[in-house]
Backbone as a ProteinNet text record, in pm:
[ID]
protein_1_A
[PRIMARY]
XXXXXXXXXXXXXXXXXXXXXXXXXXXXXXXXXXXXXXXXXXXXXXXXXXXXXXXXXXXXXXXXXXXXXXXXXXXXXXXXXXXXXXXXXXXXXXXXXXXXXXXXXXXXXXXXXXXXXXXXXXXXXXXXXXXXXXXXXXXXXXXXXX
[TERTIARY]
-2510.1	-2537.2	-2585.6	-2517.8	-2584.8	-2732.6	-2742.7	-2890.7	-2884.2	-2758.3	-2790.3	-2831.8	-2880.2	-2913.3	-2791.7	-2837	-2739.5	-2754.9	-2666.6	-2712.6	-2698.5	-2841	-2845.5	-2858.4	-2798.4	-2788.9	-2900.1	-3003.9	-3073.5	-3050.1	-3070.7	-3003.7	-3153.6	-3085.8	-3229.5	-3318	-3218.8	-3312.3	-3413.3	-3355.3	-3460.1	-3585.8	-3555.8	-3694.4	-3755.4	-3683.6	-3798.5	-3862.9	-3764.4	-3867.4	-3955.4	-3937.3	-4042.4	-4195.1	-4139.2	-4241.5	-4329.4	-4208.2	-4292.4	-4360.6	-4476.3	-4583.8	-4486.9	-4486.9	-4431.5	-4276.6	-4205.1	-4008.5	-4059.2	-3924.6	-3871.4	-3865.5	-3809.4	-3780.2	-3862.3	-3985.5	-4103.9	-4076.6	-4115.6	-4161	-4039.1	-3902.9	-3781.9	-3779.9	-3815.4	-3774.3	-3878.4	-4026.8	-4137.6	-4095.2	-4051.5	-3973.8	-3847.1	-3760.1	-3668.3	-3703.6	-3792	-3863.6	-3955.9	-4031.8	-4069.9	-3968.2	-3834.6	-3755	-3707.8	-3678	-3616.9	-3713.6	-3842	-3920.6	-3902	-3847	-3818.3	-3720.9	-3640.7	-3509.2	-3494	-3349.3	-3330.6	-3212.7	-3308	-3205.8	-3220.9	-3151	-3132.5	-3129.4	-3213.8	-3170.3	-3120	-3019.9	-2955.2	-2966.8	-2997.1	-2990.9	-2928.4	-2920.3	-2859.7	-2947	-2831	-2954.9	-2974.5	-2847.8	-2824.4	-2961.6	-2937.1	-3050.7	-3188.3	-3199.4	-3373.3	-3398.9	-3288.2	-3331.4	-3343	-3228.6	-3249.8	-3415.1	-3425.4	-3520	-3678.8	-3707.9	-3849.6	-3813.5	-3720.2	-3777.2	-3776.4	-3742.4	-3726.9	-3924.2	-3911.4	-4042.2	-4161.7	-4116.4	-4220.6	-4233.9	-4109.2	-4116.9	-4197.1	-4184.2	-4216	-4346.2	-4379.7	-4505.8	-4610.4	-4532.4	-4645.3	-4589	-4665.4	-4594.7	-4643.6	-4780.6	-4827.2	-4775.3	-4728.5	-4646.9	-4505.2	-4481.1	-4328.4	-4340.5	-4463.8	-4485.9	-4499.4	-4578.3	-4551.4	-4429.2	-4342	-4214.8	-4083.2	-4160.8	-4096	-4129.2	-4251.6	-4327.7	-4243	-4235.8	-4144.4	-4032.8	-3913.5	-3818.8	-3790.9	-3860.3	-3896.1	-3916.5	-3952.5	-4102.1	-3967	-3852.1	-3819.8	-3725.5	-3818.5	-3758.5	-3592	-3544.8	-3406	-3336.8	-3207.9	-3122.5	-3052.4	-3082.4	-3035.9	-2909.5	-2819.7	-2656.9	-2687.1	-2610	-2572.9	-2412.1	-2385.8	-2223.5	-2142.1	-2029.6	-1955.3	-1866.2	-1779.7	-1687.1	-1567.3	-1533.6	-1457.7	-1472.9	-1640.5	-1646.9	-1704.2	-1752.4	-1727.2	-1598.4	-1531.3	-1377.7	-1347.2	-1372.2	-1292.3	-1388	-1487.8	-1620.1	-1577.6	-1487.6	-1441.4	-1304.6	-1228.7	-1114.9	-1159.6	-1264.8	-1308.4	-1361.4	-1471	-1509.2	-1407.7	-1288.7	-1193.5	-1109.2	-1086.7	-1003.6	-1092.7	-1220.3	-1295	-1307.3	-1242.7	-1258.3	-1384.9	-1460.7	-1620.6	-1686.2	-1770.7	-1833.6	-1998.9	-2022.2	-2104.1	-2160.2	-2028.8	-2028.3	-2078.6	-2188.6	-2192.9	-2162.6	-2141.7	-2134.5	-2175	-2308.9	-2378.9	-2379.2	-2349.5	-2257.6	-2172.1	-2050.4	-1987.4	-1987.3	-2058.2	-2095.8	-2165.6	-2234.6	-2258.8	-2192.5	-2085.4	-1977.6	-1882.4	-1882.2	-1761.6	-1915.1	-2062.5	-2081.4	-2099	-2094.2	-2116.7	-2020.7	-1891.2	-1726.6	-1760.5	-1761.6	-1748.4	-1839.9	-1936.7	-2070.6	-2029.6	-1982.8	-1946	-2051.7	-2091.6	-2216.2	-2177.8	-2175.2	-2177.8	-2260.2	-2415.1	-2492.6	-2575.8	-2596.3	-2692.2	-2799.9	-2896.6	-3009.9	-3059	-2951.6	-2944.3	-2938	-2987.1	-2938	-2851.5	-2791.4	-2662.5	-2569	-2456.3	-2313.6	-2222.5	-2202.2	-2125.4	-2106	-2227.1	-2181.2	-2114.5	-2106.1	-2074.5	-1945.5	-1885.5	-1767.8	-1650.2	-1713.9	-1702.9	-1621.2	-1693.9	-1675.8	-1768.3	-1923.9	-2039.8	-2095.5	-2208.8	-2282.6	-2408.3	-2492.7	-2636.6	-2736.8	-2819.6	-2947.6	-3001	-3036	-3113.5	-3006.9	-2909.6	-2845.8	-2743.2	-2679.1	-2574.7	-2672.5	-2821.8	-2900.9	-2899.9	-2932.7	-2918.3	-2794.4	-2793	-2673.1	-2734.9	-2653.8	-2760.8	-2799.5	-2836.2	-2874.1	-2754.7	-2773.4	-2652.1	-2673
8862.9	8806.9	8663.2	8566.2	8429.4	8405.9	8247.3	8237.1	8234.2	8255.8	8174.4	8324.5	8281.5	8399.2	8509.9	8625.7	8690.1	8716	8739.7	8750	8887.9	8882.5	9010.9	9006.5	9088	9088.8	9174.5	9162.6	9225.8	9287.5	9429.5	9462.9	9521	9540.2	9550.8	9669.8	9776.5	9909.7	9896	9791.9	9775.2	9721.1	9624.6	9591.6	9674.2	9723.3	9850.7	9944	9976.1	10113.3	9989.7	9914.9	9862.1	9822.3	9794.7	9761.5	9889.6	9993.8	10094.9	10194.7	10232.1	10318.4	10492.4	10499.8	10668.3	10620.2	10578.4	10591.9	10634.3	10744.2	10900.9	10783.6	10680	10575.9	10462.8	10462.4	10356.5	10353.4	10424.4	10416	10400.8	10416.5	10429.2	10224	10180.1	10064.4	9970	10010.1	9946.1	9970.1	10032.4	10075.5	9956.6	9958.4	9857.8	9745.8	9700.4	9535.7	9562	9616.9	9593.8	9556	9656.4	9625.3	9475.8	9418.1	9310.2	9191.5	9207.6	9125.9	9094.3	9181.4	9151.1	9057.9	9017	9005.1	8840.4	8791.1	8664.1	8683.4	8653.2	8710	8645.2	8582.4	8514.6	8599.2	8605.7	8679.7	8656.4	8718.7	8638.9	8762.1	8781.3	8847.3	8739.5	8779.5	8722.9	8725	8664.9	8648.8	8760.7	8836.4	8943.6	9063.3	9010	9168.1	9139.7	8954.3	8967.9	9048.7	9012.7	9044.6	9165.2	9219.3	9413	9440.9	9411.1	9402.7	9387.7	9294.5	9264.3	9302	9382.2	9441.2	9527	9660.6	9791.4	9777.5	9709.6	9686.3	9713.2	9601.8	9567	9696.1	9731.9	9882.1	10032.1	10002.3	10132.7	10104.1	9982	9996.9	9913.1	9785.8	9720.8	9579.4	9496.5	9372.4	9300.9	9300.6	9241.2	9274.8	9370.6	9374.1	9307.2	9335.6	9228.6	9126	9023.3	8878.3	8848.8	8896.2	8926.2	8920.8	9031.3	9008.3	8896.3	8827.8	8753.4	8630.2	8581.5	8493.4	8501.8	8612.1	8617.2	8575.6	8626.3	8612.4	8446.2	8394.2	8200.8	8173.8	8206.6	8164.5	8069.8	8085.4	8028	8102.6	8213.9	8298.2	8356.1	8356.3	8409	8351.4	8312.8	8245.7	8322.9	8268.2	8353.4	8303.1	8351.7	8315.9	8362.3	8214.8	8211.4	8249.4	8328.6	8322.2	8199.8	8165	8038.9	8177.2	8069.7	8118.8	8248	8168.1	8246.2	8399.2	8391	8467.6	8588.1	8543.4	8671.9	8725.9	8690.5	8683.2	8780.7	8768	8852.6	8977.7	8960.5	9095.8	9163.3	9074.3	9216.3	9239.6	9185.4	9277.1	9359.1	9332.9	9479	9551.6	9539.4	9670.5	9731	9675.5	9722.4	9833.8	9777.4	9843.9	9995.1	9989.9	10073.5	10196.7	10325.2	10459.5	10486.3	10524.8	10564.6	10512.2	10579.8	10538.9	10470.4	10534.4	10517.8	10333.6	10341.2	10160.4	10087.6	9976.5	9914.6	9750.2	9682.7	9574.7	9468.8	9514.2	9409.5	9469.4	9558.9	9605.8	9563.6	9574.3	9451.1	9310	9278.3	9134.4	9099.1	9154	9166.8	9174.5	9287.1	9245.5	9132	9069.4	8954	8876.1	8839	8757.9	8755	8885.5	8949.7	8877	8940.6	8885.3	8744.9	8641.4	8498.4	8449.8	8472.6	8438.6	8494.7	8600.7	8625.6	8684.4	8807.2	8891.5	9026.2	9080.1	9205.1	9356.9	9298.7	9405.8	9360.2	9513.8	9483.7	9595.8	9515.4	9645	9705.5	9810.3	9922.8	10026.4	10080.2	10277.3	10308	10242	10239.4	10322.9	10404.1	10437	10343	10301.8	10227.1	10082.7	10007	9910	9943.8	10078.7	10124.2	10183.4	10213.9	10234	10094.6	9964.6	9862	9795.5	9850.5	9869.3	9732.6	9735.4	9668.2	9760.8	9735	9843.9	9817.7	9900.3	9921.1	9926.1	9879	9900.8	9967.3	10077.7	10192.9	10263.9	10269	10400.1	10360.3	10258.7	10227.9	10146.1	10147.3	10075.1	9920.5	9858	9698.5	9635.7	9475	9431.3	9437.2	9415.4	9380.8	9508.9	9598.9	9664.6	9745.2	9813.8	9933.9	10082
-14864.7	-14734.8	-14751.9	-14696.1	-14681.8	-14616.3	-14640.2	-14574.8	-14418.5	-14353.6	-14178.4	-14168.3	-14025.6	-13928.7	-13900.2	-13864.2	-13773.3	-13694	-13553.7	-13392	-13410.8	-13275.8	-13213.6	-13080.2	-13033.1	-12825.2	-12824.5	-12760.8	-12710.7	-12552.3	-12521.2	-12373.4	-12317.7	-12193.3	-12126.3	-12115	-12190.6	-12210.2	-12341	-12392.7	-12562.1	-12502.6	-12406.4	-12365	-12280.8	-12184	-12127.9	-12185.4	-12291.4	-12348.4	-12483	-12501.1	-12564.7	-12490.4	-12374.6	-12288.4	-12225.6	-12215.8	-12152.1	-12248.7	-12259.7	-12330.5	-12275.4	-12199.4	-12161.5	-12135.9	-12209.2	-12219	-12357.6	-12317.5	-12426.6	-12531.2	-12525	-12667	-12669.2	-12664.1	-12711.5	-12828.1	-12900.2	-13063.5	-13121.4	-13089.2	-13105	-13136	-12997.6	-12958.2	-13097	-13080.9	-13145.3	-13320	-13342.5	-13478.2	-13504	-13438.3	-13440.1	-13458.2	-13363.3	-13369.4	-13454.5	-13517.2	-13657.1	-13755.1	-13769.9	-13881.8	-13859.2	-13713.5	-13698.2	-13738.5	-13744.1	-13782.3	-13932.8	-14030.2	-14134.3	-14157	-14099.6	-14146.4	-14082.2	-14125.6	-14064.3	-13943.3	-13813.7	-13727.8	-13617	-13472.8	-13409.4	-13281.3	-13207.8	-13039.6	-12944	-12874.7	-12768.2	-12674.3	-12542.4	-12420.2	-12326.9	-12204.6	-12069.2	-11950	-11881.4	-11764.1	-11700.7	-11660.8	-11602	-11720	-11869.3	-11866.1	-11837.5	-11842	-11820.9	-11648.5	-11563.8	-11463.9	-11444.3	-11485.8	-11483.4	-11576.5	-11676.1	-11798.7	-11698.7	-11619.5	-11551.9	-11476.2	-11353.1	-11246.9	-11299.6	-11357.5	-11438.4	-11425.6	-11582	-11607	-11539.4	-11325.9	-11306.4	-11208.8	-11178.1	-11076.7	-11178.4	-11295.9	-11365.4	-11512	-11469.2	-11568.5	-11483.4	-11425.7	-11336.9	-11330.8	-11224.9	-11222	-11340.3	-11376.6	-11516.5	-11636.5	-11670.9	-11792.2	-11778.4	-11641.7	-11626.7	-11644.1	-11582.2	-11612	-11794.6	-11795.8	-11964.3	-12063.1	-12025.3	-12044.7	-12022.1	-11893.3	-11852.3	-11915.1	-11937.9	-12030.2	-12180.2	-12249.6	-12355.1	-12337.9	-12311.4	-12300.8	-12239	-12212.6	-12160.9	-12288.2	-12368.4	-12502	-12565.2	-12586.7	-12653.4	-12787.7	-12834.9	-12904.4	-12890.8	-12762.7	-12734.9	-12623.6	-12676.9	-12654.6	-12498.9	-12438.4	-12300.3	-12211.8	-12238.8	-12182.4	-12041.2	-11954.4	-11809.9	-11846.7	-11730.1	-11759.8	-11669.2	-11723	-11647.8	-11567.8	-11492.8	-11379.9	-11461.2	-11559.9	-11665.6	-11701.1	-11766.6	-11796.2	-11676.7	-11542.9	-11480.1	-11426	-11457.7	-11427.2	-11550.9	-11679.2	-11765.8	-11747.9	-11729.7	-11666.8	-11557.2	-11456.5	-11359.6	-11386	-11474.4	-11542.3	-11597.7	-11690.1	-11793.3	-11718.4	-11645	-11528.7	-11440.1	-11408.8	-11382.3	-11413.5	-11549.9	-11649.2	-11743.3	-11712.1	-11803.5	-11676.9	-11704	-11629.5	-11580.7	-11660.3	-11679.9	-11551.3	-11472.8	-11372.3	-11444.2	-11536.1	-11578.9	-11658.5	-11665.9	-11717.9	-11631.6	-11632.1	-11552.9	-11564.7	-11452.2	-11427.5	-11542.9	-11535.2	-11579.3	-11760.9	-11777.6	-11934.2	-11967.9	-11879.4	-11923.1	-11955.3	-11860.1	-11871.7	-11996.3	-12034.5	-12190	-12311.5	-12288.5	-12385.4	-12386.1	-12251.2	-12235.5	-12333.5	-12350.3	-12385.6	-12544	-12537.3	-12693	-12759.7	-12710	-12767	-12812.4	-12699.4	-12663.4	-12754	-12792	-12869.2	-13054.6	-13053.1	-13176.8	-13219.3	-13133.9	-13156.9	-13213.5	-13307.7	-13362.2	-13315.7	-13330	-13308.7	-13204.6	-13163.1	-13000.4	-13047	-12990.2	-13026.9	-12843.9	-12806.1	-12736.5	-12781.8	-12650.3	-12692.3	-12583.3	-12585.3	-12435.3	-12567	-12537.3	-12588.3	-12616	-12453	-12428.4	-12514.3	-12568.4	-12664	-12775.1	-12801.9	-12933	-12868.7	-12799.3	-12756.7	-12722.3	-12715.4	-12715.5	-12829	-12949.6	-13113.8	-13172.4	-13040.7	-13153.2	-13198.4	-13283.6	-13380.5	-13330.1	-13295.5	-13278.6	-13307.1	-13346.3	-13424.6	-13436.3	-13321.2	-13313.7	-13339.4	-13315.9	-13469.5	-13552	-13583.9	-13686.4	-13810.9	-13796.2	-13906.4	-13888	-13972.6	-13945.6	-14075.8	-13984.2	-14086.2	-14226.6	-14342.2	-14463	-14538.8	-14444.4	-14528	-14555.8	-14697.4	-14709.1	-14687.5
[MASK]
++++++++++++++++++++++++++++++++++++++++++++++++++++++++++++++++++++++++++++++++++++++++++++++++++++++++++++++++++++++++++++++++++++++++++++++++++

């Protein structure tokens, strides 16, 4: 493995259950971002997940932990993609084209940025990125390691 970074998409269930003390996957999430703290690695989320990401948050833990969250995700630490005209355009072909009711919108929109960005791994517990054919952190392990 070289010295650059490698990207990671962060989605907006990693931050809720990181944020939230009672989600079935806290320790799931707080486990992950420990391992990611090891490593040399670059974060990228969207706009679409901070927004899903702090209201979730602020409806189910409180508005102060959302400001919090929201304070992070500003900090600087992660690279946060607006989408252009383009790319919601190839986001409602793919929501189009994908059967599953369960897919959402703003899932896609993630993979059009995943693609476009040249992002591999997302640290979700969504399926669906992994049906996509990115790899996950919380269960395909991290890059690097074997």
């Amino acid at each position: 493995m070289n010295s650059e970074f490698i990207k990671i998409f962060i989605d907006a269930d990693a931050f809720i259950a990181f944020n939230n003390l009672s989600d079935a996957l806290h320790k799931k999430a707080v486990d992950t971002l420990k391992q990611l703290s090891k490593g040399k690695f670059r974060y990228y989320t969207s706009l679409n997940v901070l927004m899903e990401a702090v209201t979730i948050v602020s409806q189910k833990v409180g508005k102060k932990q959302a400001v919090l969250l929201l304070r992070e995700l500003r900090s600087g630490n992660y690279a946060i993609i607006n989408p252009s005209q383009r790319e919601v355009l190839l986001t409602e072909d793919l929501f189009k084209s994908i059967k599953s009711k369960n897919v959402s919108y703003s899932d896609c929109l993630s993979f059009i940025f995943m693609k476009a960005n040249n992002i591999d791994w997302v640290f979700s517990f969504d399926i669906h990125f992994k049906k996509q054919g990115f790899k996950r952190l919380s269960l395909d392990g991290f890059p690097g390691k074997a």
